[in-house]
C-alpha positions in Angstrom: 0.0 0.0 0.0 1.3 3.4 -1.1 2.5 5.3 1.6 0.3 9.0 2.1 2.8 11.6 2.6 1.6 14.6 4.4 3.5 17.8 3.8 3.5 20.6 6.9 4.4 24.7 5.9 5.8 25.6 9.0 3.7 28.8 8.3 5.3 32.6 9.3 9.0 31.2 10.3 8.8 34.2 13.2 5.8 33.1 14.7 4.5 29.4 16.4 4.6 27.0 13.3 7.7 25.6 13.5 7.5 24.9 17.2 4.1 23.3 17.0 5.2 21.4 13.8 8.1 19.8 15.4 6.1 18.7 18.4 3.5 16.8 16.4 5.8 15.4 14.6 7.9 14.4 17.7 4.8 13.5 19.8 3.2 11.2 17.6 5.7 8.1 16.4 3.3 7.0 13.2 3.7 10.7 11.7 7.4 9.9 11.7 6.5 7.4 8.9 4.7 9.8 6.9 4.8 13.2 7.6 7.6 15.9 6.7 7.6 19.9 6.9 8.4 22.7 4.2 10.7 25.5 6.0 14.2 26.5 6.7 16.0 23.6 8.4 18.5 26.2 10.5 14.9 27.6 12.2 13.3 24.2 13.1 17.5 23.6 14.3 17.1 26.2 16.8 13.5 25.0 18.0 14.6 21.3 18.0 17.5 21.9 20.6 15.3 24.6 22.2 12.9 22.1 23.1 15.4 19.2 23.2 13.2 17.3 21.4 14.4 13.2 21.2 13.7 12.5 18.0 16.5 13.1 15.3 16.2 15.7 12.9 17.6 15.5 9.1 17.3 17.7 6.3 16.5 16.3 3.0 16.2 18.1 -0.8 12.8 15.6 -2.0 10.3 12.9 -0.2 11.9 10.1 -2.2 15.1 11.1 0.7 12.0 10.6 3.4 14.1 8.9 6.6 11.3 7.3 8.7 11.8 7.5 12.7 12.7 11.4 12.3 11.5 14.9 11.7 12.3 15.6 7.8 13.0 18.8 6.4 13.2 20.0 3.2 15.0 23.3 3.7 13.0 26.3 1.1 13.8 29.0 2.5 17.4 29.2 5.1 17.1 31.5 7.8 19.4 32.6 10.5 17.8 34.0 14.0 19.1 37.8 14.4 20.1 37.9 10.8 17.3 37.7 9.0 14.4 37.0 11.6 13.4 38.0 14.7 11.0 36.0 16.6 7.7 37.5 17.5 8.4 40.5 14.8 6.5 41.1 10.9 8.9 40.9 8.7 8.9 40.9 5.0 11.3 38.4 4.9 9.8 36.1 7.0 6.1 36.5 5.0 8.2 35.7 1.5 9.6 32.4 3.2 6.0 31.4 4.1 4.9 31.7 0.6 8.0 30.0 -0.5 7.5 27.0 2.0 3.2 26.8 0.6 4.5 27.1 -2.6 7.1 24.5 -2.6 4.8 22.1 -0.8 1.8 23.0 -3.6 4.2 21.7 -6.5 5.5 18.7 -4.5 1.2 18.1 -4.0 0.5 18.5 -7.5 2.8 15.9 -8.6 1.9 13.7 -6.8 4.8 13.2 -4.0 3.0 14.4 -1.1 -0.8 13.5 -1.0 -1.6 16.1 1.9 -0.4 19.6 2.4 -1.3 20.6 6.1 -0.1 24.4 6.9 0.8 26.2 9.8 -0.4 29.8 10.3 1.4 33.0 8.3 0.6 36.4 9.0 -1.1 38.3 6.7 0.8 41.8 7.1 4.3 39.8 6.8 2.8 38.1 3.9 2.1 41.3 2.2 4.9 42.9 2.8 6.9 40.1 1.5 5.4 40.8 -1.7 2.5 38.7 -2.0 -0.5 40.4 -1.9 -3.2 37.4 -1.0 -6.0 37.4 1.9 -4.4 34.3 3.3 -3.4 31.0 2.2 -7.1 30.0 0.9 -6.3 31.9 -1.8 -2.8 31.2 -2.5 -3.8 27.4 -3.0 -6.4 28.6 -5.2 -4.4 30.3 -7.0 -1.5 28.3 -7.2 -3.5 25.2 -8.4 -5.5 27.2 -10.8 -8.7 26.2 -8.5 -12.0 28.1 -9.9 -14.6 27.0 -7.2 -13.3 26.5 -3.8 -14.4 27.3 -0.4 -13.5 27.7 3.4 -14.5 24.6 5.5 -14.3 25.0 9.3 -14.1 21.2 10.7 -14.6 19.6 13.9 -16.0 16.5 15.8 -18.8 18.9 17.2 -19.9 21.1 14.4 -18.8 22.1 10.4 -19.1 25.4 8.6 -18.6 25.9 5.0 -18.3 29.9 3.7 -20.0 31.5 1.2 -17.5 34.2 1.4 -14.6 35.0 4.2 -12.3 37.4 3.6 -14.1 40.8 2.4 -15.9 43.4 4.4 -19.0 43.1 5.7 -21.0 45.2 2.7 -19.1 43.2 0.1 -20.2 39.7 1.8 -23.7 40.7 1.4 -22.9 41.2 -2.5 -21.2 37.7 -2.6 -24.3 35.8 -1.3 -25.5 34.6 -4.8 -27.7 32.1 -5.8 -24.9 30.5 -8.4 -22.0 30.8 -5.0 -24.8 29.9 -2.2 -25.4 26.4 -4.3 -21.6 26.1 -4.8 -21.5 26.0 -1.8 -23.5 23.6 -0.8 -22.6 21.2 -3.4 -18.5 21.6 -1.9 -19.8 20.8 1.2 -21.8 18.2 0.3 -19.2 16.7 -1.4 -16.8 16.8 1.5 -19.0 15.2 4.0 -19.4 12.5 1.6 -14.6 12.3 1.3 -15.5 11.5 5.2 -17.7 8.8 5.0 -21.7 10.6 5.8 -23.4 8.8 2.6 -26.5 11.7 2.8 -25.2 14.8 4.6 -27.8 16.9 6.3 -27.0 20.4 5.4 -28.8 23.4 6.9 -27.8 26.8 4.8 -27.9 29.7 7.0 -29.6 32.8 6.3 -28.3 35.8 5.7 -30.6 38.5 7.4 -32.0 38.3 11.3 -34.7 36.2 11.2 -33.9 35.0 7.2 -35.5 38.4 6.7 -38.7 37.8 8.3 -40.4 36.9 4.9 -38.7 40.1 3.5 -39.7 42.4 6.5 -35.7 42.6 7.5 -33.9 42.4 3.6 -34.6 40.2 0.5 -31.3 38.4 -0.2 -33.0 35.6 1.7 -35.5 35.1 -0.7 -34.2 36.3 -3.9 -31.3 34.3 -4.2 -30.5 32.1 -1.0 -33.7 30.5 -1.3 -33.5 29.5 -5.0 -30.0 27.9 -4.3 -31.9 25.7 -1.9 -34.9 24.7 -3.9 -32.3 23.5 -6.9 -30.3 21.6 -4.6 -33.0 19.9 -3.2 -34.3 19.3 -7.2 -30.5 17.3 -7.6 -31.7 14.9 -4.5 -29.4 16.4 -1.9 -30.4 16.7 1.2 -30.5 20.8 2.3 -32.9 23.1 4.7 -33.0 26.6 5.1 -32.6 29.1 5.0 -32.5 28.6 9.0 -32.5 31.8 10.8 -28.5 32.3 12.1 -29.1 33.0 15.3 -30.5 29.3 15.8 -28.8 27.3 13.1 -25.7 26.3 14.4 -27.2 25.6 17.7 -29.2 22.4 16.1 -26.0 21.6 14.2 -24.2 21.2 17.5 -26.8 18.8 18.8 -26.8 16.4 15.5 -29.5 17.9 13.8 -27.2 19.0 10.7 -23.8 17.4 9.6 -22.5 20.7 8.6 -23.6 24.5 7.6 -23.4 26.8 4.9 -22.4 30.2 6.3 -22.8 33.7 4.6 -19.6 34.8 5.9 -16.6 34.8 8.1 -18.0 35.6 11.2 -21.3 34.0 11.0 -19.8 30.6 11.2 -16.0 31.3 12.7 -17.9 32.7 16.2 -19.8 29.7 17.0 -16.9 27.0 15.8 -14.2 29.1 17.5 -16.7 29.2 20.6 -17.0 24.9 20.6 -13.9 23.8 19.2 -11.3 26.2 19.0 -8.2 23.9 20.2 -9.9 21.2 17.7 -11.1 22.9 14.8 -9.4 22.5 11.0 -9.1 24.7 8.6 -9.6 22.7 5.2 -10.0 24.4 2.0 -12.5 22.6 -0.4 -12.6 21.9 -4.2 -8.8 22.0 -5.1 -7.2 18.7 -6.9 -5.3 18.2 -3.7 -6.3 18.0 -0.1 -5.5 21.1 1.8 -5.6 21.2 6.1 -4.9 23.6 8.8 -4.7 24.9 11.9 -7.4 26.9 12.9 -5.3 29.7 15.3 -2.9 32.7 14.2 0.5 32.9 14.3 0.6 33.7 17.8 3.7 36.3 18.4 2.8 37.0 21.6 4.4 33.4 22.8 6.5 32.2 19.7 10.0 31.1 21.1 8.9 30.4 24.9 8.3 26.8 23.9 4.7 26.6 25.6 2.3 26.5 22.2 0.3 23.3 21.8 0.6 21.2 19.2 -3.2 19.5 19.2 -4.6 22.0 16.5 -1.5 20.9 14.6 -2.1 17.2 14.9 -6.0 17.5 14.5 -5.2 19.0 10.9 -2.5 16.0 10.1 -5.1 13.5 11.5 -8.5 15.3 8.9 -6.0 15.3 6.3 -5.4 11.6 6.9 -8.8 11.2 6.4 -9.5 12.3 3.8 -6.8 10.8 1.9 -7.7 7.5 3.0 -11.1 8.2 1.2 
């Protein structure tokens, strides 16, 4: 049986992701069968004897040099601390490595040598001032894999959120609530619950207004383009209700009533998964040819290099990507 290789970006090189990337891997012996990160070997050097971590780390140039029993690195970008990074700090130079390390581990995806690209967290400033002008790594994959109709998932054991839009204002999400993106929507997330073994997912689409707009008392996007989207899904057999009022739909998804939700934007469905599962949440980003996981959390410089960030967000993205490999 072909091995699955799973691919970590380390994310932002002066924030958390190559701390928590080392742990997983060092926690967890079967990921040292499988699973190597994209960064600067002289960085995950520093964090590795930081945290005198026990299991051996090598630096190879492709997976076909994959050493199982250790932490693999294949070295994009080479950093030195002081020189060219400072922990904690935006940096320009540390943004362009985490494009280099996603872009590196895209190409390595699309061929076919890793099966799973899981990232760590970059920072969007950093990102921008290393010359890549992106709203975050959603889009880079998109991009970079010449993807067309993608979406955000938000996963957990507890509760699921897909995004009709994420990263706009608040004005311009209203705009992007289409009936053509609404039922793109549902069909990605339709199709991901199926990658994870529900035969006939249960999907409730959130409305858009208070209330779904009251019958149009409160707004009309509700039922001039939300509700169409629902009626042609339901015509193709799948299995959709709504538009269910927001500030009660992800209430019945948490108690089993829906296997996941289609939200209208960012905040609508990153409050209430943030408020159940934020330590266990994945990031996954739906409908590019290769399978895409993350943590759900920032880059945290407030604690990079005092060697107290968990690793479980980590491992719960390794473990979904797994997943849906396997399917």
């Amino acid at each position: 049986m072909r091995t699955h290789f799973v691919g970590i970006t380390m994310g932002d090189p002066a924030g958390i992701g190559p701390e928590i990337s080392l742990k997983a891997i060092d926690a967890k012996k079967e990921y040292q069968q499988s699973v190597l990160i994209y960064g600067s070997y002289k960085v995950l050097q520093h964090y590795h004897q930081q945290l005198n971590l026990s299991t051996p780390l090598v630096q190879i140039q492709n997976v076909q040099e994959f050493q199982p029993g250790k932490i693999n690195v294949i070295s994009v970008v080479d950093l030195d601390f002081g020189k060219d990074l400072e922990i904690g700090k935006v940096s320009p130079i540390a943004g362009d490595a985490a494009y280099r390390y996603i872009e590196r581990a895209i190409s390595d995806a699309m061929k076919g040598d890793v099966r799973v690209v899981t990232t760590a967290p970059l920072n969007k400033e950093a990102l921008h001032k290393g010359g890549h002008a992106y709203d975050g790594h959603t889009e880079i994959f998109a991009t970079l894999t010449g993807t067309k109709a993608y979406t955000m998932m938000l996963w957990s054991e507890k509760m699921s959120v897909v995004h009709v839009s994420t990263h706009c204002s608040l004005r311009e999400a209203c705009n992007r609530a289409t009936k053509a993106r609404v039922l793109e929507c549902i069909h990605l997330a339709d199709k991901a619950m199926k990658q994870l073994g529900i035969t006939t997912p249960r999907i409730a689409v959130a409305g858009l207004n208070p209330h779904s707009g009251e019958a149009g008392i409160f707004g009309h996007e509700d039922i001039d383009e939300i509700m169409p989207a629902i009626a042609e899904a339901k015509s193709e057999g799948l299995c959709v209700d709504g538009p269910v009022s927001p500030d009660t739909v992800f209430l019945k998804a948490y108690h089993g009533v829906y296997d996941i939700v289609v939200a209208m934007y960012h905040d609508q469905g990153h409050i209430p998964m943030k408020m159940v599962a934020f330590d266990s949440g994945v990031n996954v980003t739906l409908g590019l040819p290769i399978i895409r996981t993350s943590v759900d959390h920032g880059t945290a410089f407030d604690i990079a290099g005092k060697g107290i960030a968990k690793a479980d967000s980590m491992c719960y993205a390794v473990d979904l990507g797994k997943r849906f490999a396997d399917h």
